[in-house]
Each structure stands twice: as C-alpha cells, then as structure tokens.
C-alpha angles and dihedrals in degrees: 000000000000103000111231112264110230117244118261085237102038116130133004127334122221124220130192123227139208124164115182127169131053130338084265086069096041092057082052091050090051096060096047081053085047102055094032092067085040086060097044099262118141122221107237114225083207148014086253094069099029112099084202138346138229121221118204099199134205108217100173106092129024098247082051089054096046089052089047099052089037083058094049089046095059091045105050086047087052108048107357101230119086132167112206114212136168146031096349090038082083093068087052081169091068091051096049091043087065114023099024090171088069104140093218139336130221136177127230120306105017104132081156110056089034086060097048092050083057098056095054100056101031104034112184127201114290106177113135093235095046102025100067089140112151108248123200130185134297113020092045118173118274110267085032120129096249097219108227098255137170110257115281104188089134101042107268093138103016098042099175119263088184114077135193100204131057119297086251093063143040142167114236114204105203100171134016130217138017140263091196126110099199104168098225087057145089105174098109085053088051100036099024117229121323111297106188127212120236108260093237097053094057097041088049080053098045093042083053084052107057090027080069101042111279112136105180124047122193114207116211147168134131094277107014091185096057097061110140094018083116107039087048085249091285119189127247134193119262117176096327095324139094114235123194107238079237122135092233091043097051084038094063089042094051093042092056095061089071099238120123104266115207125194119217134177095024126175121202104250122155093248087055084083093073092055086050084056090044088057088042089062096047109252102112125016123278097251140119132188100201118174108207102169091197151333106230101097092211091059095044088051087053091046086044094230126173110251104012113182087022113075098093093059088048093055095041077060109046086059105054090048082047111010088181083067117140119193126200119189144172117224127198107217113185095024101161111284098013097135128190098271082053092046092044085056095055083052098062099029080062089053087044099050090030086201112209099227117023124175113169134176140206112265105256128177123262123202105251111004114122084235093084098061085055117121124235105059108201108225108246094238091057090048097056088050100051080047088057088039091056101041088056096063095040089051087050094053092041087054099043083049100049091042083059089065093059110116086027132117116224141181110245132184120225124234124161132346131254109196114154107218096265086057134110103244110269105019090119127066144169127203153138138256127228086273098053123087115195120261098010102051147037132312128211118226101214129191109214092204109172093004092066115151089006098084116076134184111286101029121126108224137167114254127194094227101220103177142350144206134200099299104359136069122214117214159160121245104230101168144029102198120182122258117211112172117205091250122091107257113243108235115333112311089170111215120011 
C-alpha cells in the first residue's frame, strides 16, 4: 500500500522574527506576532527552524539603515525567504539595491500586507474540519469574509496580546507620525503626519495590560504632547464614560488604574504642566523624556525645534510645580554651523538645568533630511570631541544627583537577577527607580538580604540606597510591600 504523502502546507508554519529600531516599532513588531499566532503561525527561536523571516527595519539614521540592511542580509543567506517591513520599508529602492531576492517588502504599520505576504509563501491548512484556527481583524485569513471596520493602524481595534518585554512592563503607542518639520529628520517622510488613537482604545488597553500583570506602562509615541492635535481631541467611551483624545485627559485616566505611568517623547508645550501637577500629586511618575536636541537658539533655528531660547525657564518651572522631576533628554553636538560659542552654550545651559538622565549623539547625516544642504559642516573629529566634552559634564551631574540618593529609601521595580553561583538564589537583584526608565537609563544593584528568594522579577519592592556611581544606585532591599492596582487581576498571580 502506497503510504499518503503529507501536504506541502500541512501543520504549522514557523516565522522568524527581528525587530530592530525604537519602542514605536516594537509595539509594531508585537501585533504582527500577535496576529501571526491568531492565524496558526509559529515564532521560530532560529533561523534553523524558521520557513521565512520577517524583518521589522529602522530607517531614521544611517547606522540604523546599515543594521537594517545587514539584518536583511543574514536572513536572506539562512532561510531564503524574507518580508521587509518598517520604517525602511518605505525606501523599498535601498532595500532592493542591496538585497534584490527580498520576498516582499512592506512600510510601518502594515499588519496587514505583512500578513498577506505570509500567507503566500507559508499557506497553512485551511479545511474547515482541520483549520479551526481563531481568526481577528484585520489580517484575517485568506478566504476569509473581511468584516467592513474602521480603520485600526494603530491598534484600535488589534491592540497586541504578544509582548516583547517582560509581563511587569509595556510600551503603550497611543499616536503615530509626526507634524514636525525638524530639519535633521525624516520620520514624517517614513511614517507620514500624527495619526492619534482614540482614548479609549489605548486606556481599554492599558486597563488589559495591567488586568494581566503589567505594572508599569510607557507611553510613546513621536510627539507625546501632541496626542489628540489631529483628531481634534474627540472623545471616546471608556467604561461608560467619554474621554478627550487629549495627553492630561488620558493621563488622569491612566493615573487612576494604579500602574506606574511613564511619559516619553515629550515636548514642552504649556499644557505639559498639568501633567507635571498630575506626577506632584502622585498619579504618574514624576518623570519626563524631554528631547531637547540643544540650547544654543541659532542651532535650534537652523534644527527647526519648537521653543528655542526658552527650555531653562520650562524646566525652572516644571520643578517647582514637582520638585521630584526627573528629566531625561537626547542632545545633537556637531549639527552643521553650531559653532563653539553655540556648543559652549549648551554647556552651560547642561550645568544650569542639571538634567537628571542625558544621552546625546554626533550629528550624522541623514538621506533626505534638509539638514544635510546646511551650511557649516562641523569636522568629525570636532564633533567626537565635543561628544566626549559634553558627556563629561553629563556623567559629572548624574553622579553628583545620584550621590545625592545615598541614605534614601526608594521604590524600586524588579527586572532580572544577578546571583553569582555561590549565592542564595535571589540575593542578587537589578532593578530601576521611579526615574529610570529600562534600557536608557540607569539600573539599581540591589542586595535582597533577608528577603532572599522572596523577591521575584516584577515586584516592586523599598531599597536602602547605600552608594552610587555615575549612572547606577547600590541598595538593600528593606520592604516588600504589596502592590494592588486599581484593575481587577486576570486569574491568581499571588503576591504583586
């Protein structure tokens, strides 16, 4: 008897999956994951066992690009059939130029197309007795009757149920592209002008997230403060109520479901004070990514940023209003025509503000963005050595600010252990204050002492800070308080 031959697409189908850029695209790489596993798809842990890979892209900067198109490059040599997707994914010309064999390339934000393209190279089983698969709009199976809907880009409908960070944090996108014209970027030319979520959307999201665990919530999006410009700042129902797509009123929402709520990507406009009274009286934390880009207001003319001349007195401002502010902010040295006189004003304007987190870059040229006819061009090596200038001064304040911590007792969340073999398990720990966000900022080495073994990753517990360095804080963990969120917990997660 001649034995059945198996169907080519019988069973699952494995994808591979790399997501490289900003949280904004990782949010993005979370609902193709999402809808991937809805439709039947397995996530391949290597290219051995993935039948294609997907490759989420950062197209902003050129070392971004270069990454990118390496990524592309050793997964095209390893399994043959790559889908391009992301912000490069908009210069489809760049990729082809390089890797011509792509199977298909899409831009940011197509769940959709990338899932199409899926479903071409990697069919799954479809029979009606064996193919009982859930499917969820949009990217429905093909066959499938599409349901007219509103349009859900931004997850108004898909918010993502598979996450890329641990279960106790996420990042929440709550609006996508930019209005701004700044002249060193080319976001709005690769994800198009702000497009907000509904309110309601993103707090029904929120309040999924930290139903099933999540305690801290990151709020992103290009230009955090101008949620709702676009939408007129429309209201939407959440849980019998209407809420403004407005940044305060989302923030009040979002304060009053008990997670730690962190603000990236804010820009200092005058409403942002309310926000700044909202973390005074306790209902988001008392932090601010702010990116400044400079001081100097004829280099911020020439970047075409929003309140040039006018950021010291902000943030003057700010703390009095929250005098537990932390600011976090990113800096440009070396953008065409900053000359010293410009650079030694950023200088000073960094020893005036004594911003709690800095990170800052070279000026490089980016394809497409005006910044690059400027005239003025700063010599590399001047521009490495302002870098180094202006990171010696940043690592000074941060060490003069976290030495002033020392003595204190501070809430810190818990994200990953650090035993050394001879150690009890988990007398080590690393985590973050209230002003550190992960993966930008700063970390706390924490000694569990008697609460060894009873702390686990995602607890929020009090540490005795006992030293510090230039970026991180040293402690003693002294209390394991319990943390109850206002949102009803989703099955029993014991003690939070």
């Amino acid at each position: 008897m001649t034995e059945a031959v198996k169907p080519a697409n019988a069973g699952a189908r494995k994808v591979g999956f790399i997501s490289l850029g900003c949280p904004k695209a990782l949010v993005d790489s979370e609902r193709i994951l999402t809808q991937l596993r809805v439709e039947g798809y397995e996530v391949a842990p290597s290219y051995e066992d993935a039948d294609a890979v997907i490759v989420n892209t950062c197209g902003f900067i050129t070392p971004a690009v270069e990454e990118s198109l390496n990524a592309i490059g050793e997964a095209l040599d390893a399994t043959g059939k790559v889908i391009v997707t992301g912000c490069l994914g908009e210069r489809p010309e760049k990729i082809m130029e390089r890797h011509p064999k792509v199977a298909a390339i899409t831009g940011s934000e197509a769940v959709d197309d990338v899932m199409g393209h899926v479903r071409t190279l990697l069919p799954i089983e479809t029979d009606a007795f064996t193919g009982l698969l859930p499917v969820a709009a949009p990217g429905m199976r093909a066959g499938a009757e599409q349901p007219a809907r509103e349009d859900t880009r931004h997850g108004d409908v898909f918010a993502p149920s598979v996450k890329l960070t641990p279960r106790h944090y996420a990042y929440v996108k709550i609006a996508e592209g930019c209005n701004h014209t700044c002249s060193f970027c080319i976001i709005p030319k690769l994800r198009g002008l702000q497009v907000s979520r509904d309110a309601g959307a993103v707090l029904y999201e929120a309040f999924r997230l930290i139903a099933g665990g999540t305690k801290e919530l990151m709020i992103i999006s290009q230009d955090t403060s101008a949620y709702g410009v676009d939408v007129r700042y429309r209201e939407s129902e959440f849980q019998g109520e209407q809420v403004r797509a407005h940044l305060t009123d989302l923030a009040v929402k979002l304060g009053e479901m008990g997670a730690w709520v962190r603000m990236h990507y804010v820009y200092p406009y005058p409403h942002v004070e309310k926000i700044v009274e909202l973390m005074a009286a306790g209902k988001i934390l008392p932090y601010l990514d702010v990116p400044l880009q400079h001081a100097s207001p004829k280099v911020l003319r020439a970047m075409r940023r929003p309140g040039a001349g006018k950021q010291l007195d902000t943030i003057r401002r700010w703390r009095e209003i929250c005098p537990e502010l932390v600011i976090r902010s990113t800096f440009i040295v070396g953008f065409p025509g900053e000359t010293e006189a410009d650079f030694q004003e950023l200088l000073t304007f960094l020893e005036d503000a004594r911003l709690d987190r800095v990170g800052a870059f070279a000026y490089s040229d980016v394809e497409e963005a005006d910044a690059n006819a400027l005239p003025g061009a700063v010599p590399q090596e001047v521009k490495e050595e302002r870098l180094a200038r202006f990171m010696e001064v940043a690592q000074r304040i941060s060490a003069e600010k976290l030495a002033e911590k020392v003595g204190t007792v501070m809430d810190v969340i818990i994200d990953e252990f650090n035993d050394d073999e001879d150690d009890q398990p988990g007398t080590k720990l690393i985590g973050r204050t209230k002003g550190d966000a992960p993966g930008i900022d700063g970390q706390v080495y924490v000694y569990a002492a008697e609460f060894a073994g009873a702390v686990k990753i995602g607890d929020i517990v009090r540490v005795r800070i006992e030293d510090s360095d230039e970026y991180d804080l040293y402690g003693e963990v002294v209390e394991t308080p319990t943390w109850r969120p206002n949102v009803p917990q989703l099955g029993h997660f014991g003690k939070h």
